[in-house]
PDB file of N, CA, C, O and CB in Angstrom:
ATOM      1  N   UNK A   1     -35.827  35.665  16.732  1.00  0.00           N
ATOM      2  CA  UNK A   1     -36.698  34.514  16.580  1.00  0.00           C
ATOM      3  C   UNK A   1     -36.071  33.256  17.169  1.00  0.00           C
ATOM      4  O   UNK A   1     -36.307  32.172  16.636  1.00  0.00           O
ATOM      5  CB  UNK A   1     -37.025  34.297  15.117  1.00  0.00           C
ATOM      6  N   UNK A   2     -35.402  33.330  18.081  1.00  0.00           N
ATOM      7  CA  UNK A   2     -34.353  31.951  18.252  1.00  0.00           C
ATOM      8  C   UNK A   2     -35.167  31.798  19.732  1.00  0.00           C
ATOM      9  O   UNK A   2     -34.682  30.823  20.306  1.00  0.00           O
ATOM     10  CB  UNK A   2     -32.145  32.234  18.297  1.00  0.00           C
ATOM     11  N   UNK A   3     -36.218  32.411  20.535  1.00  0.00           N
ATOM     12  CA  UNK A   3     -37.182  31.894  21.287  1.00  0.00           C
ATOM     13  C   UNK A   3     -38.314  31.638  20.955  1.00  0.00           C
ATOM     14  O   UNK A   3     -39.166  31.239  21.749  1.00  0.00           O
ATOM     15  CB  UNK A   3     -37.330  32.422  22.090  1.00  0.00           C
ATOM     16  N   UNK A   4     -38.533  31.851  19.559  1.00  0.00           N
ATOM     17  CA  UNK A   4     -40.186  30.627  18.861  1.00  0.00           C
ATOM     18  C   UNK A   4     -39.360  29.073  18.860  1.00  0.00           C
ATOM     19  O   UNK A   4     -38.317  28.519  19.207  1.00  0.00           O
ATOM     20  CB  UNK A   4     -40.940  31.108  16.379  1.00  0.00           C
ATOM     21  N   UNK A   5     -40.912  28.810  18.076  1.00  0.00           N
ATOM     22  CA  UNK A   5     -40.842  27.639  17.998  1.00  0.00           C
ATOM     23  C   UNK A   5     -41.878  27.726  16.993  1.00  0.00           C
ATOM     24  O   UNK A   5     -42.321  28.852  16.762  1.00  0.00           O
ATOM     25  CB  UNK A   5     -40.932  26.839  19.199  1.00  0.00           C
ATOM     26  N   UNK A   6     -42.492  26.428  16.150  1.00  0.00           N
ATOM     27  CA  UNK A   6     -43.438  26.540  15.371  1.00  0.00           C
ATOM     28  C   UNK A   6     -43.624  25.275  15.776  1.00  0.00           C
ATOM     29  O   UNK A   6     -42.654  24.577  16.073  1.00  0.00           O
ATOM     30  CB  UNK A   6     -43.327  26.980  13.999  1.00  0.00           C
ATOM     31  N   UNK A   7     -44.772  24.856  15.837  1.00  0.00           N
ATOM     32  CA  UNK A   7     -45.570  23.408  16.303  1.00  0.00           C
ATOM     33  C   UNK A   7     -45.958  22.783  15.532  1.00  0.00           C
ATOM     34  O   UNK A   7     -46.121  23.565  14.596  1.00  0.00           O
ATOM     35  CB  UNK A   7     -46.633  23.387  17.021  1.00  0.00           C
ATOM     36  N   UNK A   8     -46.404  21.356  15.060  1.00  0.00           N
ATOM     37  CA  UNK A   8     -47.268  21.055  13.977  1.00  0.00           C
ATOM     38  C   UNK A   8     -48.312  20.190  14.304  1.00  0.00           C
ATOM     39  O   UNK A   8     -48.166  19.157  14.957  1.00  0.00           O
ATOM     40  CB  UNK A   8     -46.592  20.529  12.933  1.00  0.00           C
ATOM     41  N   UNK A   9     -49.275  20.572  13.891  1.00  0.00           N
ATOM     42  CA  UNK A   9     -50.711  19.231  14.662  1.00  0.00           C
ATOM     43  C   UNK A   9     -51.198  18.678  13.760  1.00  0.00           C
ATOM     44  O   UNK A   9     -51.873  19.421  13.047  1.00  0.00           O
ATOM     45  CB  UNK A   9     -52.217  19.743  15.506  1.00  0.00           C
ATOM     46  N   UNK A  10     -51.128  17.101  13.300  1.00  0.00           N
ATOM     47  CA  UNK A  10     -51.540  16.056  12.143  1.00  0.00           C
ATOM     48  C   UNK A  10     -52.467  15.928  13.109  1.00  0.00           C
ATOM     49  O   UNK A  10     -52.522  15.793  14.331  1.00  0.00           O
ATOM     50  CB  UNK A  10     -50.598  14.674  11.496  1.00  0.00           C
ATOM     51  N   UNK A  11     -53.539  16.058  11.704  1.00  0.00           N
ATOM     52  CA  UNK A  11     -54.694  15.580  12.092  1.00  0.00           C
ATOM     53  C   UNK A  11     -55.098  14.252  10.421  1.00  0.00           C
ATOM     54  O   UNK A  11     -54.708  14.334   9.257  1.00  0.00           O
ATOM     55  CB  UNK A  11     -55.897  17.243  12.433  1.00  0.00           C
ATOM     56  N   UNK A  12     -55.947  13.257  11.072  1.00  0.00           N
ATOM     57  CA  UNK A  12     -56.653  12.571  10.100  1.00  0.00           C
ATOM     58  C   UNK A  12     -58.101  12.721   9.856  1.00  0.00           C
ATOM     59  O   UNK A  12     -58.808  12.628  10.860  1.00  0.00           O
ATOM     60  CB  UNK A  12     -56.453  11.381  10.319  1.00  0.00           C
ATOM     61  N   UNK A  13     -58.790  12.972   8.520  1.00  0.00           N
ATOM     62  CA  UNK A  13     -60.155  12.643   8.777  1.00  0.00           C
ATOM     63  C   UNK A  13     -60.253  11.884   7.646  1.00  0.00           C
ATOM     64  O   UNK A  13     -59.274  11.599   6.956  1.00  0.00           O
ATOM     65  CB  UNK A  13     -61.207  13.781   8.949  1.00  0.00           C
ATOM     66  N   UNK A  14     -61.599  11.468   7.363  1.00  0.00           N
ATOM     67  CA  UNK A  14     -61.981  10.692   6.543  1.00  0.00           C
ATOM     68  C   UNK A  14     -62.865  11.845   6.007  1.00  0.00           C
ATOM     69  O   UNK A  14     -63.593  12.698   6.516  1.00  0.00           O
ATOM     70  CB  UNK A  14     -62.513   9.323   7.022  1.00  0.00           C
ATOM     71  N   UNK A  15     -62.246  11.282   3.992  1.00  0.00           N
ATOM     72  CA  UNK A  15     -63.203  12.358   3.211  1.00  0.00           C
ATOM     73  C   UNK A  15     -64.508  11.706   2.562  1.00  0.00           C
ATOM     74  O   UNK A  15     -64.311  10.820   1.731  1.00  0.00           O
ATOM     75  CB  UNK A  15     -62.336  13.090   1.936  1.00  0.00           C
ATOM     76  N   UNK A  16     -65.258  11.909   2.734  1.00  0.00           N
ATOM     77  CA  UNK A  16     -66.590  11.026   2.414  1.00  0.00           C
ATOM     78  C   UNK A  16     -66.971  10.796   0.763  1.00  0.00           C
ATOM     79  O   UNK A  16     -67.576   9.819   0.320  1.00  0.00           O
ATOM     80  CB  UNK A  16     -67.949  11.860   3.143  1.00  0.00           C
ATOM     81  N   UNK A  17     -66.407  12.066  -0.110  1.00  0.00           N
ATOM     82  CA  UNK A  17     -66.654  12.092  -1.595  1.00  0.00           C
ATOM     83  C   UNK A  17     -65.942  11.222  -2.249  1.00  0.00           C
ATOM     84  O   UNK A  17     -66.352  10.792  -3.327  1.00  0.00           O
ATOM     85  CB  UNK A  17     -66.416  13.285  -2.199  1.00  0.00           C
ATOM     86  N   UNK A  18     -64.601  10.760  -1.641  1.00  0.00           N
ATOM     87  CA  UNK A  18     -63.688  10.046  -2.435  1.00  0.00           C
ATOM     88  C   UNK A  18     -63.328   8.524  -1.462  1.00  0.00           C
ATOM     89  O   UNK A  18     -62.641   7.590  -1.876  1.00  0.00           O
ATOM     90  CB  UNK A  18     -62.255  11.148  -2.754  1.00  0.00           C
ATOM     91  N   UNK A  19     -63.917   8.596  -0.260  1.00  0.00           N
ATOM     92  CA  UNK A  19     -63.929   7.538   0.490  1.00  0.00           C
ATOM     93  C   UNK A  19     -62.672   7.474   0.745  1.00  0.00           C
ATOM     94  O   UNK A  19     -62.241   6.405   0.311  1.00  0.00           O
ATOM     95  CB  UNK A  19     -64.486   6.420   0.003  1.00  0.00           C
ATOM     96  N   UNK A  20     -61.656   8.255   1.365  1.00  0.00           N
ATOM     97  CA  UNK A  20     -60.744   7.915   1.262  1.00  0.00           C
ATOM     98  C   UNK A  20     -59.692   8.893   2.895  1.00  0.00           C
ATOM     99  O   UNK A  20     -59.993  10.050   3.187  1.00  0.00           O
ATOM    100  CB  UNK A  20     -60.531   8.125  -0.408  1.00  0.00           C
ATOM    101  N   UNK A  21     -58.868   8.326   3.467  1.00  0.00           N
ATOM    102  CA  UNK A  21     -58.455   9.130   4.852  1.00  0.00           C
ATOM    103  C   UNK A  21     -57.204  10.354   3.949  1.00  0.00           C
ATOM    104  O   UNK A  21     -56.396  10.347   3.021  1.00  0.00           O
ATOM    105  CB  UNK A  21     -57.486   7.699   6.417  1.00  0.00           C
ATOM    106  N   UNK A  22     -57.727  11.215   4.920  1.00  0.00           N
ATOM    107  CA  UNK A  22     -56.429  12.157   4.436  1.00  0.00           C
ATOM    108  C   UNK A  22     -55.938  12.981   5.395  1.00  0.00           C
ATOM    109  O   UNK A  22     -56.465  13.174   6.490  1.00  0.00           O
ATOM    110  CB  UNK A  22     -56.716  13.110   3.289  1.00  0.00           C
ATOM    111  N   UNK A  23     -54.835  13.515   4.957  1.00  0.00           N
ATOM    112  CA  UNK A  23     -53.420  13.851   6.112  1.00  0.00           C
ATOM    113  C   UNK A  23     -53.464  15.332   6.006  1.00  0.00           C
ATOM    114  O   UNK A  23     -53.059  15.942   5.016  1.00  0.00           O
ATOM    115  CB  UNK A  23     -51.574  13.182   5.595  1.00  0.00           C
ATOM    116  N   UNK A  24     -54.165  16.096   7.467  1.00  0.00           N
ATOM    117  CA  UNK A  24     -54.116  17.672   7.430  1.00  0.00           C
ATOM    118  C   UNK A  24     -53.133  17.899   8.443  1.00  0.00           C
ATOM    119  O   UNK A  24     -52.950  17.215   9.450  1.00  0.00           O
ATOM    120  CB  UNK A  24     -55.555  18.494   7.756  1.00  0.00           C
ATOM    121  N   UNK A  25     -52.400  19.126   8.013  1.00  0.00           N
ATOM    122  CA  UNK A  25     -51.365  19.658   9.147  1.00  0.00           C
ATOM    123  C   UNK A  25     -51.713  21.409   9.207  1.00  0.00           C
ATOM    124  O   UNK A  25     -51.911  22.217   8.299  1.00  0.00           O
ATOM    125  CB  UNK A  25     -49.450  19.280   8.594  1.00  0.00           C
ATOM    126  N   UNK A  26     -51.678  21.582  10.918  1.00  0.00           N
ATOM    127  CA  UNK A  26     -51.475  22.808  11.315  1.00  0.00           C
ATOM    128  C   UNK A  26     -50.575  23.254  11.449  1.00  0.00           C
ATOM    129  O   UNK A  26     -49.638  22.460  11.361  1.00  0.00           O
ATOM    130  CB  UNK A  26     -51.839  23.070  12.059  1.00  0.00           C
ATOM    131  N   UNK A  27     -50.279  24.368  11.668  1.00  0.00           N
ATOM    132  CA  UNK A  27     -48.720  24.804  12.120  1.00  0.00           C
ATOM    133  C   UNK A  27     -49.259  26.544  13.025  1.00  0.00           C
ATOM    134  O   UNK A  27     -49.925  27.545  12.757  1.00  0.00           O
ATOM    135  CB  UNK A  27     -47.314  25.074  10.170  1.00  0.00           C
ATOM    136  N   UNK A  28     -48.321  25.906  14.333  1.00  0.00           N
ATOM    137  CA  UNK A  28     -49.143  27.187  15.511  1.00  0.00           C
ATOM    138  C   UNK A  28     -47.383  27.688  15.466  1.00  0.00           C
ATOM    139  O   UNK A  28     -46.350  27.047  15.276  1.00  0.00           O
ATOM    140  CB  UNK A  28     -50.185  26.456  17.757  1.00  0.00           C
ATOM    141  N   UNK A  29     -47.622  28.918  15.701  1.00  0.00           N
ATOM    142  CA  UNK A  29     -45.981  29.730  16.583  1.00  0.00           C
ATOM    143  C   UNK A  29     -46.547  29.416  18.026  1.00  0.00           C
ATOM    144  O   UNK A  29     -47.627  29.555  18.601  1.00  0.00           O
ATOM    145  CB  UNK A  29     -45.588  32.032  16.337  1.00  0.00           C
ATOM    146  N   UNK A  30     -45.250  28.908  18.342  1.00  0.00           N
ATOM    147  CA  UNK A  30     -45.091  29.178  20.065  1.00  0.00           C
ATOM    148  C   UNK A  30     -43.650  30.015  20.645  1.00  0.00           C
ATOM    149  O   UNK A  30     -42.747  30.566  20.016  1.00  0.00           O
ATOM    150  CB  UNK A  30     -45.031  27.486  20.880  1.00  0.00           C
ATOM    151  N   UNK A  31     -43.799  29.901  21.602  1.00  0.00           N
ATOM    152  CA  UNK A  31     -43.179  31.394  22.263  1.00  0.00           C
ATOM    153  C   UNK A  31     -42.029  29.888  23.365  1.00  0.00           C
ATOM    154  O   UNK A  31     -42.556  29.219  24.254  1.00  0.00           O
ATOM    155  CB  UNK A  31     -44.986  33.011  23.587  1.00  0.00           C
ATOM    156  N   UNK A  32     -41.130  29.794  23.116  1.00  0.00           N
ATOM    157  CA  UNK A  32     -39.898  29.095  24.152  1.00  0.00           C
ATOM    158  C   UNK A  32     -39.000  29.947  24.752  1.00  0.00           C
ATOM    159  O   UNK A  32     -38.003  30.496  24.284  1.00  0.00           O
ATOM    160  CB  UNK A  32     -38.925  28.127  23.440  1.00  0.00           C
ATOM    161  N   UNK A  33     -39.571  29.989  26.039  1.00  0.00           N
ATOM    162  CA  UNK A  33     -39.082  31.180  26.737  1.00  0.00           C
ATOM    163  C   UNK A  33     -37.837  30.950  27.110  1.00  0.00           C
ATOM    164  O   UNK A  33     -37.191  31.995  27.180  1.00  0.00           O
ATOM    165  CB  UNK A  33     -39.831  31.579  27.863  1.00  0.00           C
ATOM    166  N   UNK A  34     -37.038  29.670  27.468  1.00  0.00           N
ATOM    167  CA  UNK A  34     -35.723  29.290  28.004  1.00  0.00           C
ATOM    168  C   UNK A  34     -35.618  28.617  27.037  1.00  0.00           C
ATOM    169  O   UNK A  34     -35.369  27.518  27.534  1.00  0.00           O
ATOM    170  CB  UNK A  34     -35.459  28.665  29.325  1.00  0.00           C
ATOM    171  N   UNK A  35     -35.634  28.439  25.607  1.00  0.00           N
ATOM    172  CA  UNK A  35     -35.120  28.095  24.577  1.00  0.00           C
ATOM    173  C   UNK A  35     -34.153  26.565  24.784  1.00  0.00           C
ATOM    174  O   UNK A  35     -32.939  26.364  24.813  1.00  0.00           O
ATOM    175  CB  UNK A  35     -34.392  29.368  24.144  1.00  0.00           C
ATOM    176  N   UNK A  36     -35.539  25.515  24.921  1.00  0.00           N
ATOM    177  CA  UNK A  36     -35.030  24.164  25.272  1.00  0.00           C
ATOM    178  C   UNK A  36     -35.739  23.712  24.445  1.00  0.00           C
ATOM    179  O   UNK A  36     -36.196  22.735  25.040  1.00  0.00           O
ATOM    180  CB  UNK A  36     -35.100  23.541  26.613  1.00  0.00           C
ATOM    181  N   UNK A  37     -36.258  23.713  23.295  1.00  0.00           N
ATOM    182  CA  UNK A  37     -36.725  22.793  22.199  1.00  0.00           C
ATOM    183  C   UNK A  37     -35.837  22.744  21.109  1.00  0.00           C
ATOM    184  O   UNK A  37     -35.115  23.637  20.666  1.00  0.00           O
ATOM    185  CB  UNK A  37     -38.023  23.161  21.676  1.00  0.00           C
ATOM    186  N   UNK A  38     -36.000  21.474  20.702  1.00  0.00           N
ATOM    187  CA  UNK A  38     -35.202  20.997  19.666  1.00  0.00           C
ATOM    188  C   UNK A  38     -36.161  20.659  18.587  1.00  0.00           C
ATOM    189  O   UNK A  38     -37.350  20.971  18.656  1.00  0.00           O
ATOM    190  CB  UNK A  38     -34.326  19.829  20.084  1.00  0.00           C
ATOM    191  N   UNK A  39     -35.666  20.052  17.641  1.00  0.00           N
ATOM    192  CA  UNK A  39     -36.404  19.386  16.414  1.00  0.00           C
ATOM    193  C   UNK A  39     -36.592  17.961  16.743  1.00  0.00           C
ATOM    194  O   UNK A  39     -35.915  16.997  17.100  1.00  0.00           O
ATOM    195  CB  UNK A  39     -35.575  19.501  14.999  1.00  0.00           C
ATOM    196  N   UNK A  40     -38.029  18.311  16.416  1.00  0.00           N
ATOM    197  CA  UNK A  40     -39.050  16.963  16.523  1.00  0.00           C
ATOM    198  C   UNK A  40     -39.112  16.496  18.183  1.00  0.00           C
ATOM    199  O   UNK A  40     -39.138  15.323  18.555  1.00  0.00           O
ATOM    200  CB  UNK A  40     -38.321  15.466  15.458  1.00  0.00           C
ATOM    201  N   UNK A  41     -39.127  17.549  18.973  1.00  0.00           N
ATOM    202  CA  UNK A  41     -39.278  17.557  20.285  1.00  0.00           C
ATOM    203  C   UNK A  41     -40.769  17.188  20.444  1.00  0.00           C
ATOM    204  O   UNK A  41     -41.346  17.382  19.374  1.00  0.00           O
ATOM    205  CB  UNK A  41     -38.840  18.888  20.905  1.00  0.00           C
ATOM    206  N   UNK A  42     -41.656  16.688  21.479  1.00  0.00           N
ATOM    207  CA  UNK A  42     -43.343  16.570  21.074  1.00  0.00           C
ATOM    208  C   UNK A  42     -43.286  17.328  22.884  1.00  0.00           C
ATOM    209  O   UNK A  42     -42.848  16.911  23.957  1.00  0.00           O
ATOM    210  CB  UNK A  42     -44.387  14.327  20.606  1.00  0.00           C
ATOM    211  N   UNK A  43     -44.006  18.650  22.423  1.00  0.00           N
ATOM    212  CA  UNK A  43     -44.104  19.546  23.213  1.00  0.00           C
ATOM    213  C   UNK A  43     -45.977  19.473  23.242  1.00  0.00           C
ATOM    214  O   UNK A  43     -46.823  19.181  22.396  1.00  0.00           O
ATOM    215  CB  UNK A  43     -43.196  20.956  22.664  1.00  0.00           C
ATOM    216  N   UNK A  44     -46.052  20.145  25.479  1.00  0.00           N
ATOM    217  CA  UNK A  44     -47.471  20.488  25.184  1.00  0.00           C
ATOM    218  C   UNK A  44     -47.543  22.369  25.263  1.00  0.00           C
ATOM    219  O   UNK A  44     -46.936  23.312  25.770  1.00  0.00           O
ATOM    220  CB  UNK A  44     -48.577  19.589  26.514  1.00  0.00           C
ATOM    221  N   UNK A  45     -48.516  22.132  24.541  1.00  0.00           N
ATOM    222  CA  UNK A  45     -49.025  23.881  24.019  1.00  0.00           C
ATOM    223  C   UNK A  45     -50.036  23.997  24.641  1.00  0.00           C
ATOM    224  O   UNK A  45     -51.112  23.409  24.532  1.00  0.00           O
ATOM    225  CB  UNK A  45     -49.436  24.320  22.391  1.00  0.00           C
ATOM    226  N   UNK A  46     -49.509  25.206  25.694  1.00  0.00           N
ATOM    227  CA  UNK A  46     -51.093  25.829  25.830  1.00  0.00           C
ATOM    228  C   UNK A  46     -51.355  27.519  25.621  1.00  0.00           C
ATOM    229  O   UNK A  46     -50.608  28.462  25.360  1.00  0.00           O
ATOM    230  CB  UNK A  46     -51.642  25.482  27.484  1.00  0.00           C
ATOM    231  N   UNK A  47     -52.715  27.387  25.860  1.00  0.00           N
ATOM    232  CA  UNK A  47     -53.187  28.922  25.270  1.00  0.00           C
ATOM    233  C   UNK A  47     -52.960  30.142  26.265  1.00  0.00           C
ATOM    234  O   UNK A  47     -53.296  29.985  27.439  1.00  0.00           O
ATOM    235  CB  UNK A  47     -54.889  28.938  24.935  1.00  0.00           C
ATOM    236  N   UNK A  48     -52.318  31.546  25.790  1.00  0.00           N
ATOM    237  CA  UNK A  48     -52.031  32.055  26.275  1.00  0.00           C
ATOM    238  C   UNK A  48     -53.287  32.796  27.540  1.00  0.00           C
ATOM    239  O   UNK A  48     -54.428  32.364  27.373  1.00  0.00           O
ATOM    240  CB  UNK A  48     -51.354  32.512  25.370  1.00  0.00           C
ATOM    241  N   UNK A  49     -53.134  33.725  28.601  1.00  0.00           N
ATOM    242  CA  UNK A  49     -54.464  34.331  29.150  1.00  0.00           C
ATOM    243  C   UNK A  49     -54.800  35.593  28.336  1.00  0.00           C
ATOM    244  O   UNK A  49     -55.650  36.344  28.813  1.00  0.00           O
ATOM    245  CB  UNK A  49     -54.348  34.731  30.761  1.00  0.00           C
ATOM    246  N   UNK A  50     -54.122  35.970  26.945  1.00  0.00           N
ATOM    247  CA  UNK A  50     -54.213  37.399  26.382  1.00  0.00           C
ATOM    248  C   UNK A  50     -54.292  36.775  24.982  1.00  0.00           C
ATOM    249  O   UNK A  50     -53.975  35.636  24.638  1.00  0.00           O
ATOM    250  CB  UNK A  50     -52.852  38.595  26.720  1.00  0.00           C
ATOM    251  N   UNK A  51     -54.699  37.601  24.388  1.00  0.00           N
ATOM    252  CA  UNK A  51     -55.249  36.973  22.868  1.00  0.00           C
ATOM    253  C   UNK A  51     -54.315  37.668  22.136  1.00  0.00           C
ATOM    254  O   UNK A  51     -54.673  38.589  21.402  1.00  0.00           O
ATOM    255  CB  UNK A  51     -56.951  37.303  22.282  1.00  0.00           C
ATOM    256  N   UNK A  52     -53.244  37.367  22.234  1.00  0.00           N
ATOM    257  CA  UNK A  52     -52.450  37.177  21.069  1.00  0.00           C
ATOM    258  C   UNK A  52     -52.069  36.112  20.084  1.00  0.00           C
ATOM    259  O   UNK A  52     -52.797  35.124  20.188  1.00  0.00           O
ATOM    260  CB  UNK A  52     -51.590  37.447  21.391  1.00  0.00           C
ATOM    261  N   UNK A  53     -51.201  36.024  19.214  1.00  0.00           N
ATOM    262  CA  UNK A  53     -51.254  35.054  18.010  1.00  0.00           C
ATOM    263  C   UNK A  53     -50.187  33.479  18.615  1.00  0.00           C
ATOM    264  O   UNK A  53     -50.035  32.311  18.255  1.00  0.00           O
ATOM    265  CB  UNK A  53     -50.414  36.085  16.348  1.00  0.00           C
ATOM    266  N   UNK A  54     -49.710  34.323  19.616  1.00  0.00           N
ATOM    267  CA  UNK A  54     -48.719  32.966  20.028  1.00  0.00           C
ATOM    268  C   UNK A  54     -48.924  32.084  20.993  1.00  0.00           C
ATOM    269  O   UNK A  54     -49.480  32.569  21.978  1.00  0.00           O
ATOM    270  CB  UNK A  54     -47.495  33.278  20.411  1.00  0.00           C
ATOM    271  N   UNK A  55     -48.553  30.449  21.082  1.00  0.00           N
ATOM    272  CA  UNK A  55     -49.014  29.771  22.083  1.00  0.00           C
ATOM    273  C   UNK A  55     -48.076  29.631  23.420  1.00  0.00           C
ATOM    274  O   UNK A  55     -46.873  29.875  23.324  1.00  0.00           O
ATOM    275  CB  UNK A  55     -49.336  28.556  21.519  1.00  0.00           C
ATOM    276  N   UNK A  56     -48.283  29.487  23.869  1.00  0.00           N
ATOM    277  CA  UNK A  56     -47.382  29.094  25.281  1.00  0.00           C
ATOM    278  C   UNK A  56     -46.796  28.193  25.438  1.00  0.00           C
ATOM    279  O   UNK A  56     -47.495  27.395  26.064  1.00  0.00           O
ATOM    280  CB  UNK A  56     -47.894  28.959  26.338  1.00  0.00           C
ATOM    281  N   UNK A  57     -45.393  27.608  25.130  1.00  0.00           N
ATOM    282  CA  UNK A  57     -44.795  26.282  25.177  1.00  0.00           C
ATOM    283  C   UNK A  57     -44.530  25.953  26.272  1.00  0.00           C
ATOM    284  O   UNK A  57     -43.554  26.481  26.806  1.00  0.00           O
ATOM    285  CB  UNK A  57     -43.762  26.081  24.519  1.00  0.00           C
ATOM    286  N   UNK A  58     -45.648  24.529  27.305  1.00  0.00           N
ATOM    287  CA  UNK A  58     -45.232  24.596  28.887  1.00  0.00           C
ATOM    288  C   UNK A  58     -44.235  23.895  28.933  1.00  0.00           C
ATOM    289  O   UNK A  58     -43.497  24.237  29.857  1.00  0.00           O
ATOM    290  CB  UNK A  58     -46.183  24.105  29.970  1.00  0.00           C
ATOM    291  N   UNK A  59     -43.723  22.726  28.123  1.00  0.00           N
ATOM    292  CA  UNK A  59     -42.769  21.905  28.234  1.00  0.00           C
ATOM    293  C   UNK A  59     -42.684  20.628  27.425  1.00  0.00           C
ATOM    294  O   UNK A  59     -43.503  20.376  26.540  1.00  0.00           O
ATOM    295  CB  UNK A  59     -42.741  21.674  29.404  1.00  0.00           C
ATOM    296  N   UNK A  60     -41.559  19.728  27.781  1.00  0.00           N
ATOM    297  CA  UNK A  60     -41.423  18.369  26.863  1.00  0.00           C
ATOM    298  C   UNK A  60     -42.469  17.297  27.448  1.00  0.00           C
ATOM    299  O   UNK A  60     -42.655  17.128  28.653  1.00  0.00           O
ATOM    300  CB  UNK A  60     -39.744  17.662  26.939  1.00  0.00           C
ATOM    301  N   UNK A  61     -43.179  16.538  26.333  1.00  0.00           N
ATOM    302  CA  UNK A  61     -43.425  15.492  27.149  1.00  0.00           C
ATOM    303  C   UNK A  61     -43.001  14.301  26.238  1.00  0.00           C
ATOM    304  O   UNK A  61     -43.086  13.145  26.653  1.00  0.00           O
ATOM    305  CB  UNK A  61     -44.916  15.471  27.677  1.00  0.00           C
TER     306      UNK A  61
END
């Protein structure tokens, strides 16, 4: 496992019942093929051409 990575995507929405914004997080596996990510790196992800569960880490930005 020392070529994943796990991603995280904050998202905000607004909840309408309580009027109030709230804080959702995803979390994707990605696949770091030359194992150059670090922590709290802000990487872009893209989707693989085969439907498997993992994303494609193209690089830092």
């Amino acid at each position: 496992m020392q070529q994943s990575v796990v991603v995280a995507v904050d998202k905000l929405f607004h909840n309408k019942v309580y009027n109030r914004y709230v804080n959702r997080t995803s979390k994707f596996m990605g696949d770091d093929e030359k194992d150059v990510c670090n922590v709290e790196d802000r990487v872009i992800a893209v989707a693989p051409p085969s439907l498997s569960g993992f994303v494609v880490v193209a690089g830092r930005s």
